[in-house]
C-alpha positions in Angstrom: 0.0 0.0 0.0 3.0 2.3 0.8 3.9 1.7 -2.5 1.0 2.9 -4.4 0.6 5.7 -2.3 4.6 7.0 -3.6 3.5 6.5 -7.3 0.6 8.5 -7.8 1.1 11.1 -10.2 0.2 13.4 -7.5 2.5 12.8 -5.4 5.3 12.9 -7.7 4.6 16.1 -8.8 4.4 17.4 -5.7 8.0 15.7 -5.5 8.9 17.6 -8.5 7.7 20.6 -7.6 10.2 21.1 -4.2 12.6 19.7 -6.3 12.5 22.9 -8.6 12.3 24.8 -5.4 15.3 23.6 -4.1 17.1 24.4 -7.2 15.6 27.6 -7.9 16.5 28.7 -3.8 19.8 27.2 -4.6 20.4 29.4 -7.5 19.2 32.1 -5.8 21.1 32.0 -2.9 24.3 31.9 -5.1 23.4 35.1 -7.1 22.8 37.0 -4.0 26.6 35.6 -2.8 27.8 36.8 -5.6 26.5 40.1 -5.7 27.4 40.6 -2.3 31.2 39.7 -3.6 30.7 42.1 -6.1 29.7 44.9 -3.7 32.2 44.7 -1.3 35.1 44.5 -3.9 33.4 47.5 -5.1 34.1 49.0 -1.5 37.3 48.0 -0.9 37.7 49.5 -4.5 36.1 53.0 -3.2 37.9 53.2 0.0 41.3 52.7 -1.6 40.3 55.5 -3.9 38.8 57.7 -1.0 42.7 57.0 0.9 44.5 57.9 -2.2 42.8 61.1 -2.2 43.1 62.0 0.9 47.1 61.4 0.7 47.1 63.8 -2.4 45.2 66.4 -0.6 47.4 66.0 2.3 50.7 66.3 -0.3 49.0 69.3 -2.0 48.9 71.0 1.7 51.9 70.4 2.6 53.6 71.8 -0.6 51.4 75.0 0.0 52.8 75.0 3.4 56.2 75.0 2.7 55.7 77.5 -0.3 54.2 80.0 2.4 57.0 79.2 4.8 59.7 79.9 2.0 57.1 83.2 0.8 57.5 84.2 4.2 61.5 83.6 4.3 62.3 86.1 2.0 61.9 89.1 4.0 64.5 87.5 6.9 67.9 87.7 6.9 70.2 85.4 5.7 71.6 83.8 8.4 67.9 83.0 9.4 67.3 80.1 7.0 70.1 78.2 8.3 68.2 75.8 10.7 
């Protein structure tokens, strides 16, 4: 009886039918791994570039500054710039 009950066309759709659903989570589940890979190279990618641009900024200060300091220079003596 056990055995007619597993054959029925019924039932094997319905056996067919969380088979697709297992697949179709399955699939799923690895495109949503994958974007989620994507997006966090993509950060990693965007806080590198944020870094980087904050070092130039900080070189382009620094330049300024020591322009300024060697503006300001000018008007001391010589003997002054020997440090």
């Amino acid at each position: 009886m056990m055995h007619q009950v597993l054959s029925t066309p019924l039932l094997q759709t319905v056996i067919l039918q969380i088979l697709c659903i297992r697949r179709r989570t399955s699939r799923e589940r690895e495109n949503k791994q994958i974007q989620n890979d994507m997006v966090k190279a993509w950060v990693v990618e965007m806080k590198d570039a944020l870094f980087d641009a904050e070092d130039l900024l900080d070189e382009i200060d620094a330049e300024l500054y020591k322009r300024k300091l060697l503006q300001g220079m000018e008007f001391l003596p010589y003997y002054c710039w020997i440090i």
